[in-house]
C-alpha positions as CSV (number, residue, x, y, z in Angstrom):
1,X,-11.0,133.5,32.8
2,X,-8.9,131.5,35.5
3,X,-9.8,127.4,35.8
4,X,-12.3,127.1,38.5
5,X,-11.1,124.5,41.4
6,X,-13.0,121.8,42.4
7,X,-14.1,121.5,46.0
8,X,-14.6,117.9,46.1
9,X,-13.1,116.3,49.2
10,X,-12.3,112.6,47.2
11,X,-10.5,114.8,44.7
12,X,-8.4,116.9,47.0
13,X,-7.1,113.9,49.3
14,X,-6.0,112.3,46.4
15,X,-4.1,115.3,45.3
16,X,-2.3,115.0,48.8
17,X,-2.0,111.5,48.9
18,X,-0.1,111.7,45.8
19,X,1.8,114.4,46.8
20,X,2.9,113.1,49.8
21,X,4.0,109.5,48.3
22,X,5.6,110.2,45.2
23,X,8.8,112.2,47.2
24,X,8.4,109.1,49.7
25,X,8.9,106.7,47.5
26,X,11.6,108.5,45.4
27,X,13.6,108.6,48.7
28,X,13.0,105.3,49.7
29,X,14.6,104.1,46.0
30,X,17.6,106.5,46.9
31,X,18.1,105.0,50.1
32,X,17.9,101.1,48.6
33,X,20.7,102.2,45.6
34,X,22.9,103.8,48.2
35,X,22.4,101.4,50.9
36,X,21.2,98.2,49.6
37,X,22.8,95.3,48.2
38,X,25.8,96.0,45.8
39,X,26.6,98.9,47.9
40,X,29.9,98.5,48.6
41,X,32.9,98.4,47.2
42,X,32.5,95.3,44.8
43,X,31.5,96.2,41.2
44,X,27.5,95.9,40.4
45,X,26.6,91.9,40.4
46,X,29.6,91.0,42.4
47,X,28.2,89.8,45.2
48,X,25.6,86.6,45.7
49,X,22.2,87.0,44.3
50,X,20.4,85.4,46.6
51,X,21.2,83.1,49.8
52,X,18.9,79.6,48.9
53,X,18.7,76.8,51.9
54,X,17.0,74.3,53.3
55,X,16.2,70.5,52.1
56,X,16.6,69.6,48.8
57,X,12.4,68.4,47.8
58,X,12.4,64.4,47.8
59,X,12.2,63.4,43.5
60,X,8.7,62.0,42.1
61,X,8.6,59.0,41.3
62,X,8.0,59.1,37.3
63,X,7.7,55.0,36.8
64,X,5.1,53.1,35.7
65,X,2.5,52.2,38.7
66,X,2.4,48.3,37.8
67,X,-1.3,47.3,38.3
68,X,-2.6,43.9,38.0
69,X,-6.3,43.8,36.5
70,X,-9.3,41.6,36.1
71,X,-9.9,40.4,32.4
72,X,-11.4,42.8,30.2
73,X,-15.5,42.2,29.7
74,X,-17.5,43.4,27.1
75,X,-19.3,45.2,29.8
76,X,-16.1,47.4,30.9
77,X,-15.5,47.8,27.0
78,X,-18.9,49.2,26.7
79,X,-19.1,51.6,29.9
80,X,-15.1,52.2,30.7
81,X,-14.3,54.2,27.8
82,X,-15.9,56.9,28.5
83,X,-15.0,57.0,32.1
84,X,-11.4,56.9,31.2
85,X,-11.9,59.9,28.4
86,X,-13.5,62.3,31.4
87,X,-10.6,61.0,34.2
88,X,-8.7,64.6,35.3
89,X,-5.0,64.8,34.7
90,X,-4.9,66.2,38.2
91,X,-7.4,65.3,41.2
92,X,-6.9,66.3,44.8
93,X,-3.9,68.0,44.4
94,X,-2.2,65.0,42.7
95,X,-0.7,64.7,39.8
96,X,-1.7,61.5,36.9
97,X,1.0,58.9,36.6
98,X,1.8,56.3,33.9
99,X,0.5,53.0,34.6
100,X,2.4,49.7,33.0
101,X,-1.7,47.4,32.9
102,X,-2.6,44.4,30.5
103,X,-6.5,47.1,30.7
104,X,-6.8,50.5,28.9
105,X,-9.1,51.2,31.8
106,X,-6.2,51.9,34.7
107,X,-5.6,55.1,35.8
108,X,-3.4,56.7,38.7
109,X,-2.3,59.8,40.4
110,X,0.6,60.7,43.0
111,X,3.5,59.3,44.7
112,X,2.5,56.5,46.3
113,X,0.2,55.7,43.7
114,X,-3.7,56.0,44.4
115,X,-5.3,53.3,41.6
116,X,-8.5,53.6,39.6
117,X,-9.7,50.3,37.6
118,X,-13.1,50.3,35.8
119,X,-14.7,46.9,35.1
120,X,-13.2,45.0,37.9
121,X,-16.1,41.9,39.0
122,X,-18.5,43.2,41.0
123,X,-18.7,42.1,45.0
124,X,-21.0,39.9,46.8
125,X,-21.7,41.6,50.2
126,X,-21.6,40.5,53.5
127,X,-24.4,41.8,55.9
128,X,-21.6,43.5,58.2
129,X,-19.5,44.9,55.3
130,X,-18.9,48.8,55.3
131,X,-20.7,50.4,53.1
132,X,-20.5,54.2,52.8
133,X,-22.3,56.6,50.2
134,X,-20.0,59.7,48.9
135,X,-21.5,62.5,46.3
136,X,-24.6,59.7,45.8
137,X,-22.5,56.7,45.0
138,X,-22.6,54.0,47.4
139,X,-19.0,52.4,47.8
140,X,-17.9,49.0,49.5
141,X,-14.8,50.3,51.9
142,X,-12.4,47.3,52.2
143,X,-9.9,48.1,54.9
144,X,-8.7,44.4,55.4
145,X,-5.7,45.7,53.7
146,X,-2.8,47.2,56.0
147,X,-1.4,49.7,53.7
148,X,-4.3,50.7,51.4
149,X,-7.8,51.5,51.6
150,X,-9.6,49.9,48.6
151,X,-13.0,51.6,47.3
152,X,-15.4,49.8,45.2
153,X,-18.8,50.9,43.6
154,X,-21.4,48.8,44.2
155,X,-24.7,50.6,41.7
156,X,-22.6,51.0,38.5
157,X,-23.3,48.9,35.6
158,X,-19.5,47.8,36.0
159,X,-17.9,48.3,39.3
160,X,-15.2,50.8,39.6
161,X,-12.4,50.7,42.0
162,X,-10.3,53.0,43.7
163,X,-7.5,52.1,45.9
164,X,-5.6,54.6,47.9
165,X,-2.4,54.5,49.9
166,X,-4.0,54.1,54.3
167,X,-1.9,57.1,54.9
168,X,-4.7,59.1,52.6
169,X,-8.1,60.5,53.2
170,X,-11.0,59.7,50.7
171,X,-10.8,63.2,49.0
172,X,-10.0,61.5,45.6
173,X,-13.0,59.1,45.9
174,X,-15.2,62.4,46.8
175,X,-14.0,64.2,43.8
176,X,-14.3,61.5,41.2
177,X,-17.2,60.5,42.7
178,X,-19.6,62.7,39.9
179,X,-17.4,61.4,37.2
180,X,-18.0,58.2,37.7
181,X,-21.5,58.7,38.4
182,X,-22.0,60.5,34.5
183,X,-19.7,58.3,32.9
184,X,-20.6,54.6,34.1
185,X,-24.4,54.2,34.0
186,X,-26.2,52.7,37.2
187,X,-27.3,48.9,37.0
């Protein structure tokens, strides 16, 4: 007894499709050997590979960040640790870097450097002073600087400190902001 065809309508435009792009594609891979690169008369891998320009990238810079720090407290030995232990090898798209810091509890990322320093002394407030709350955490903004932007938490049992290059936006403090909120217990 003859096979029985199917009649379903998925089924047969498949069939076509595939029979329509199998002899397409066969002749498009004939066309590419005969006329593509390598087609003349130099021998196979004669000719250049590929044509590269444009800037060479700007190097990293792989040295130490050199970070002067605060003495180290018994309260930063207690609540620092396991800050540092959670810190991400990459945050905000940048990348850690080494740090060259009489305290364990230093941490950077990128090129320029963008600091973090658990246990530095904790600030006394002016009435006017900028104070702005990211992910829950409430962080002293000091901006007196010219060419960084210094963040520093103001409810942890320990302050923590963040200071980033002015050219930046606070997208590192916004992402370490939970961290630092698990790892450093409020006062």
């Amino acid at each position: 007894m003859p096979a029985r065809r199917s009649s379903d309508p998925t089924r047969r435009a498949a069939l076509v499709a595939t029979a329509v792009a199998v002899p397409v594609v066969v002749v498009l891979l004939v066309l590419i050997r005969l006329l593509g690169p390598g087609s003349g008369d130099d021998g196979p891998g004669d000719g250049p590979v590929a044509d590269v320009s444009g800037a060479t990238p700007s190097q990293r810079d792989d040295s130490p960040v050199q970070v002067d720090t605060p003495e180290i407290t018994p309260e930063a030995d207690a609540a620092c640790p396991a800050l540092m232990s959670q810190l991400p090898l990459e945050v905000a798209g940048e990348t850690s870097r080494r740090v060259d810091s009489d305290s364990p509890y230093v941490y950077a990322w990128g090129d320029p450097a963008s600091v973090l320093v658990c246990g530095v002394p904790a600030i006394d407030l002016a009435p006017d002073a900028l104070v702005v709350t990211i992910t829950g955490l409430p962080w002293f903004v000091d901006t007196s600087v010219p060419d960084v932007i210094t963040w520093t938490t103001l409810d942890r049992s320990v302050a923590v400190q963040i200071t980033l290059p002015a050219s930046s936006d606070s997208a590192l403090v916004t992402a370490l902001g939970p961290t630092i909120a698990g790892a450093v217990p409020a006062r």
